[in-house]
C-alpha positions in Angstrom: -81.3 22.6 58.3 -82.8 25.7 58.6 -86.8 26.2 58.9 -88.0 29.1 56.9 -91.7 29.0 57.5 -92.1 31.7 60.3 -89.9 34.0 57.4 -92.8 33.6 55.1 -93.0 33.7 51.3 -93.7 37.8 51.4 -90.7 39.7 49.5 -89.2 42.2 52.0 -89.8 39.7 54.9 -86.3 39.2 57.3 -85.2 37.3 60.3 -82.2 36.9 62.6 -81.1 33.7 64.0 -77.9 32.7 65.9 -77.0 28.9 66.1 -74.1 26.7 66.8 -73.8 23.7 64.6 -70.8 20.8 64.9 -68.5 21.0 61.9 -69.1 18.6 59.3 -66.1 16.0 58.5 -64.1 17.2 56.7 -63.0 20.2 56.5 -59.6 20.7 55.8 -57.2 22.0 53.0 -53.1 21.1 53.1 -52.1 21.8 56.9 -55.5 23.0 58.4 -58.6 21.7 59.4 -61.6 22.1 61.2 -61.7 18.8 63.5 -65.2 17.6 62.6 -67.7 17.8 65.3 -65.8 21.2 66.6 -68.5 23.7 66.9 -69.2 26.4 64.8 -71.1 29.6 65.7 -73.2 31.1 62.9 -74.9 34.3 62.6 -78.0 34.3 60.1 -80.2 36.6 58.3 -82.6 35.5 56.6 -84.4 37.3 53.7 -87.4 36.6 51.8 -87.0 37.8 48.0 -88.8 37.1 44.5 -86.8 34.2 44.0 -86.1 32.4 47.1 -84.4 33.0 50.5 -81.5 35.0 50.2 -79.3 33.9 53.3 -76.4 36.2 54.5 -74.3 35.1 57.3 -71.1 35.0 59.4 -69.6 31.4 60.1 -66.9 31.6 63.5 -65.0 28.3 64.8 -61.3 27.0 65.2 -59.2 25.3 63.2 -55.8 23.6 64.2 -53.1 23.1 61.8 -49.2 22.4 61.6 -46.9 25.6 60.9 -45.6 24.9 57.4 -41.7 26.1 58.4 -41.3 24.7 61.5 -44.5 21.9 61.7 -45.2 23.5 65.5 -49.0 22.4 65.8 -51.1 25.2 66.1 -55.1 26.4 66.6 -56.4 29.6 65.7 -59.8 31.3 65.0 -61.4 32.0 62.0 -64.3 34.2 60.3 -66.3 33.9 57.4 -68.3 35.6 55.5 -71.2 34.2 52.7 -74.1 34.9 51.1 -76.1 32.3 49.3 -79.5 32.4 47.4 -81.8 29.4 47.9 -84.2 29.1 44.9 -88.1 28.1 45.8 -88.6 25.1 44.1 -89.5 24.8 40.8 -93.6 24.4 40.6 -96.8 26.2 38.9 -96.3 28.9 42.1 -93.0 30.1 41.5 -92.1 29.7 37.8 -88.8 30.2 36.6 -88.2 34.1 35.9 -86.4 33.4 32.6 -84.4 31.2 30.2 -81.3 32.2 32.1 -82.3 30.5 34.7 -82.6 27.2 33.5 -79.4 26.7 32.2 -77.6 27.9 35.9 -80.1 25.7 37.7 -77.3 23.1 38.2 -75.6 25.2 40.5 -78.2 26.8 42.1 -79.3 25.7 46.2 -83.3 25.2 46.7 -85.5 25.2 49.5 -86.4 21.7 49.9 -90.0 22.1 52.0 -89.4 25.2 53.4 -85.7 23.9 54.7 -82.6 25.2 53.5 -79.4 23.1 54.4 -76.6 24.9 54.6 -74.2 22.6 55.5 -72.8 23.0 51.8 -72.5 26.9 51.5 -70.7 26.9 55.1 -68.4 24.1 53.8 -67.1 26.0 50.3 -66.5 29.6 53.0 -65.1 27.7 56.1 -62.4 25.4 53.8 -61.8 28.6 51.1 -60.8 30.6 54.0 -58.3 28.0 55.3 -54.8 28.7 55.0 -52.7 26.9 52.7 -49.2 27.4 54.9 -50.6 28.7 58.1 -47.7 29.9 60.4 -46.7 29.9 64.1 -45.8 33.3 63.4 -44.6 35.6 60.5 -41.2 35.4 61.0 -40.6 31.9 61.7 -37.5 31.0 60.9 -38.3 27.2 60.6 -35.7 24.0 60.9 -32.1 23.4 59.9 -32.0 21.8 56.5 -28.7 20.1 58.1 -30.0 18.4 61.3 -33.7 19.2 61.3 -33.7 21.1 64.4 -36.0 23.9 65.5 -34.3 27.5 64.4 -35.8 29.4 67.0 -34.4 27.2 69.6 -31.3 26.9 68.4 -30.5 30.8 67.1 -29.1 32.3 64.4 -25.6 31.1 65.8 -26.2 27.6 64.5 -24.4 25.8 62.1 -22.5 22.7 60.8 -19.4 24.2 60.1 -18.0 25.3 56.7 -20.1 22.4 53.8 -19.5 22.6 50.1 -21.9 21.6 47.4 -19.7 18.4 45.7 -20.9 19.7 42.3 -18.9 22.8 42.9 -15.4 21.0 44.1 -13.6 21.2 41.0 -14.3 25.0 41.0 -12.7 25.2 44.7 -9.9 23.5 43.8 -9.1 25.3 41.0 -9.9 29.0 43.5 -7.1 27.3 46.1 -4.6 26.7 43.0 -4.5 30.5 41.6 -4.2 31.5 44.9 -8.0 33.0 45.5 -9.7 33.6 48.7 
């Protein structure tokens, strides 16, 4: 939760604040996840407009995953960016501006006593910007399909001799009778 008193109800009013806050559980999409409780570093600015507190920010932690080709485990860093408005609530002060606004009020965030919990915005940028097959490395090459080993161990030199798909047999057979290579 973030206090916005000392911002101020005055239009034009702004703040900085930097905090770290422990990663709610869970986090994660697929292969990746932010372990909960991992910390997460957060750059704030706070500004005070018309119809709320408009919050603009930059969310930094880790997240450790399994490489999708190879299933090496894996932790790298990540950055997001977001922006969310936070709506003073609804009361004789602050009106609603227009009609418009009632029908989006479902999905709009409000300031609930001068708090704003962010917990929700940092949750929809942190998992959006996880990857769906994170990689050890761009050209990971991934396991044998044969034997399950690890490629890059092994090399490119590794095989299982010659295999044939059964469904193709009668097709080989009839190649070695007509004399094809």
């Amino acid at each position: 939760m973030v206090d916005t008193r000392p911002l101020g109800r005055q239009p034009g009013s702004m703040r900085k604040e930097t905090r770290v806050v422990p990663a709610p559980p869970p986090m994660a999409v697929g292969m990746a996840e932010v372990p909960a409780g991992s910390d997460i570093e957060l750059d704030l600015r706070l500004e005070a407009v018309m119809e709320g507190v408009l919050v603009t920010g930059e969310a930094r932690t880790r997240y450790a995953a399994e490489c999708a080709r190879c299933l090496d485990p894996l932790s790298r860093e990540l950055e997001v960016d977001f922006q969310e408005l936070f709506r003073y609530p609804l009361d004789d002060d602050h009106p609603l501006v227009d009609e418009v606004d009632v029908v989006d009020e479902d999905e709009d965030y409000y300031l609930e006593d001068d708090l704003l919990d962010l917990e929700p915005v940092i949750r929809d940028a942190v998992v959006l910007a996880l990857p769906q097959s994170p990689l050890c490395r761009d050209d990971c090459p991934g396991l044998c399909v044969e034997c399950g080993v690890k490629l890059a161990d092994v090399g490119p030199e590794h095989s299982h001799g010659e295999s044939f798909d059964p469904r193709w047999e009668a097709l080989r057979q009839l190649r070695e009778e007509s004399g094809g290579s």
